[in-house]
C-alpha positions in Angstrom: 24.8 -18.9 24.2 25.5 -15.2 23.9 22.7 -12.3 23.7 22.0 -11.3 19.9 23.4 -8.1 18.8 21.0 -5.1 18.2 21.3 -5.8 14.4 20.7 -9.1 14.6 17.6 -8.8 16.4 16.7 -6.3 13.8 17.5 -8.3 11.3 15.5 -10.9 12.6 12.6 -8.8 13.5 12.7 -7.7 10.1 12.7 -11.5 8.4 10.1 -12.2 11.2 7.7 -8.9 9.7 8.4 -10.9 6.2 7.1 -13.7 7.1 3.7 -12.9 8.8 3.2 -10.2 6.0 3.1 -13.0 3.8 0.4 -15.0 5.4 -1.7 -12.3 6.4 -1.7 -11.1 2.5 -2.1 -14.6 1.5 -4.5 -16.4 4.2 -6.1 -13.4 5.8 -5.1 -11.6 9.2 -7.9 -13.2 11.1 -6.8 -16.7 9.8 -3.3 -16.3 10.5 -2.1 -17.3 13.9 1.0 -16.7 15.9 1.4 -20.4 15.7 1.3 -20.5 11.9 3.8 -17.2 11.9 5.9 -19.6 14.3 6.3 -22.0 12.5 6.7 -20.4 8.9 9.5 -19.1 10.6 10.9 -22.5 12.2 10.8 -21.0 16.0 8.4 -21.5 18.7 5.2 -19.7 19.0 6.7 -18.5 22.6 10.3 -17.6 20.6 8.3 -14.7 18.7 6.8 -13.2 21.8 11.0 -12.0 22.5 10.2 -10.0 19.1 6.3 -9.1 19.6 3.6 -9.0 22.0 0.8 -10.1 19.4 0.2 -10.7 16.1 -1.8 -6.9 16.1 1.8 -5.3 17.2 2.9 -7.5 13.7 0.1 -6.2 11.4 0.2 -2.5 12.9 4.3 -2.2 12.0 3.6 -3.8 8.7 1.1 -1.3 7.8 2.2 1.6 9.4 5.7 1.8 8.2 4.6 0.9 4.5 1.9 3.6 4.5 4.2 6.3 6.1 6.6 5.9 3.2 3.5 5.8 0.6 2.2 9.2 1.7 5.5 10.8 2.2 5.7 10.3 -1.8 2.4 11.6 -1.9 2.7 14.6 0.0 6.2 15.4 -2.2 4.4 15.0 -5.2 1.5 17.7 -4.2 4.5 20.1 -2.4 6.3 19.7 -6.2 5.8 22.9 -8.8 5.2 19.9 -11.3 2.0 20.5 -13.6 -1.2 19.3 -13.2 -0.7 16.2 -15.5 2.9 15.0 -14.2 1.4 15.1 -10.9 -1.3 12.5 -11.4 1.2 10.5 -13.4 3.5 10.5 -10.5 1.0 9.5 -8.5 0.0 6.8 -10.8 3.5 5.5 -11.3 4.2 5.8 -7.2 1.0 3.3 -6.5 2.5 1.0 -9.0 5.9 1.2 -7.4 4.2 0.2 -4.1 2.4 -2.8 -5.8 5.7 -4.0 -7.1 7.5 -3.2 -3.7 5.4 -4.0 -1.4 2.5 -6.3 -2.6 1.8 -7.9 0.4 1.4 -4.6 2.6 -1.3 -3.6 -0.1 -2.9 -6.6 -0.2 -3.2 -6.9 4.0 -4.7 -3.0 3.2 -6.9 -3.9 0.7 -8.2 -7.2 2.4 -7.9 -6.5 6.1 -8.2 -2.6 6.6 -12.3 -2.9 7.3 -11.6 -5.3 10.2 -8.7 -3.7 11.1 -10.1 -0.2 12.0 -12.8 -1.7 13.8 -9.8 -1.7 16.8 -8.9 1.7 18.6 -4.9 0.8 17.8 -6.0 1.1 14.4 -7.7 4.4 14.0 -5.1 5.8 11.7 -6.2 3.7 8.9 -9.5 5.5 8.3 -7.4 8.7 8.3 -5.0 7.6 5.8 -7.9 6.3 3.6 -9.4 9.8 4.4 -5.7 11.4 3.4 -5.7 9.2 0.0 -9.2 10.5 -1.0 -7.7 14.0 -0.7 -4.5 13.2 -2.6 -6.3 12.1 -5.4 -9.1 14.8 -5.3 -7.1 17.6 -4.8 -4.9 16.4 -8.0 -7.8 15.7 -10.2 -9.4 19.4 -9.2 -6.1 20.7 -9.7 -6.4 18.9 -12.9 -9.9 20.3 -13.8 -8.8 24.1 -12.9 -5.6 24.0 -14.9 -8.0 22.6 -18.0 -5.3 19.1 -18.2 -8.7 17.2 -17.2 -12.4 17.6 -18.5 -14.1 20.6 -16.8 -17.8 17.8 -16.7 -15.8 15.5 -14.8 -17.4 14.4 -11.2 -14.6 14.4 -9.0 -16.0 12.2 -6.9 -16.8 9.2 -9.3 -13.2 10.2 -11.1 -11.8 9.7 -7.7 -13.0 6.3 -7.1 -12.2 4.9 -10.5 -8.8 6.0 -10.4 -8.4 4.3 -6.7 -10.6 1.2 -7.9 -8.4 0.5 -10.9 -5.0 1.0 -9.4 -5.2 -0.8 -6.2 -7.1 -3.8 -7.7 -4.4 -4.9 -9.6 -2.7 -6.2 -6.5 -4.8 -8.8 -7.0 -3.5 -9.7 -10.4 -0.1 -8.2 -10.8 2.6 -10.7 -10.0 6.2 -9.1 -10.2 8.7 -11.0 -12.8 5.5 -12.2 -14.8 4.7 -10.3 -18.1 4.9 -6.7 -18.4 6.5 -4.6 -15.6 4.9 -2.3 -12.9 6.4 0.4 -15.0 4.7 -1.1 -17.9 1.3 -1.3 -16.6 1.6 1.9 -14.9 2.7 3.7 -18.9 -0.8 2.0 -20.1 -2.8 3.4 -17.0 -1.4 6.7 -17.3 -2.6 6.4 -21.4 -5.4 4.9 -21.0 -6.7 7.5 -17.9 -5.6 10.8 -19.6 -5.9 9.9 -23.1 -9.0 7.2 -23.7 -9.2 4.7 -25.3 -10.4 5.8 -28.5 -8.7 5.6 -31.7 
């Protein structure tokens, strides 16, 4: 039986990433086991050790690719000579994007990222949650200086309402069901910089 090509042992090492992305997002990282990644993908637990050395090396790629690609958006949208205002949308609208594109990423994140950092490999996740604080804070004092946002606001609490109510809704939103990220993200965006109020 011949060697597999370089992109087919990309390819594979890409459906394989799939596949345990899933099942950590949906049963947990510490309840997922190579065996369970195995066999979702119809190989031998030994047959995924020619891809990966552990199921850490899995969850590390999975997180560290998607979050490299999030805060490259986020560090274009603070470099941009946008306003105040159509930088926090943008930044609205591009966590929405990453819920609809990459739900299961977010979820391992939102669920898993506590444990996670508790190993050295994973040190860089406090410092992107670090990096996201300053994203947002920066854009809401930005916000706050340029008069688009209140001048009573705590940026603090502002901060964690804005990251509380985005990221939740990875635990409700399911693509193809109802209204569209884009959708939801248009009724954030109103509901954040314009009330509620009649």
């Amino acid at each position: 039986m011949p060697e597999p090509t370089t992109v087919e042992a990309r390819t594979r090492r890409t459906e394989l990433l799939a596949i345990a992305a899933q099942l950590f997002a949906d049963k947990g990282f510490r309840n997922t086991t190579v065996r369970d990644i195995a066999d979702a993908a119809g190989i031998l637990s030994g047959s995924l050790y020619h891809h990966f050395d552990s199921k850490e090396s899995m969850v590390d790629e999975i997180l560290s690719t998607f979050q490299e690609e999030l805060f490259g958006q986020y560090d274009a949208i603070l470099a941009s000579d946008d306003d105040a205002r159509t930088k926090l949308e943008r930044a609205v609208r591009v966590s929405f994007e990453a819920i609809e594109n990459h739900p299961h990423e977010v979820a391992i994140y939102q669920n898993d990222a506590d444990f996670l950092g508790t190993f050295d490999r994973f040190g860089y996740l406090k410092d992107r949650n670090a990096q996201s604080r300053q994203v947002w804070v920066t854009l809401i004092e930005e916000g706050v200086r340029t008069g688009v946002l209140r001048d009573d606001l705590d940026v603090t609490l502002t901060y964690r309402f804005i990251r509380d109510t985005v990221w939740v809704a990875v635990r409700w939103y399911r693509p193809g069901r109802g209204l569209s990220h884009t959708d939801i993200a248009d009724q954030y965006v109103r509901i954040l910089l314009d009330g509620i109020s009649a």
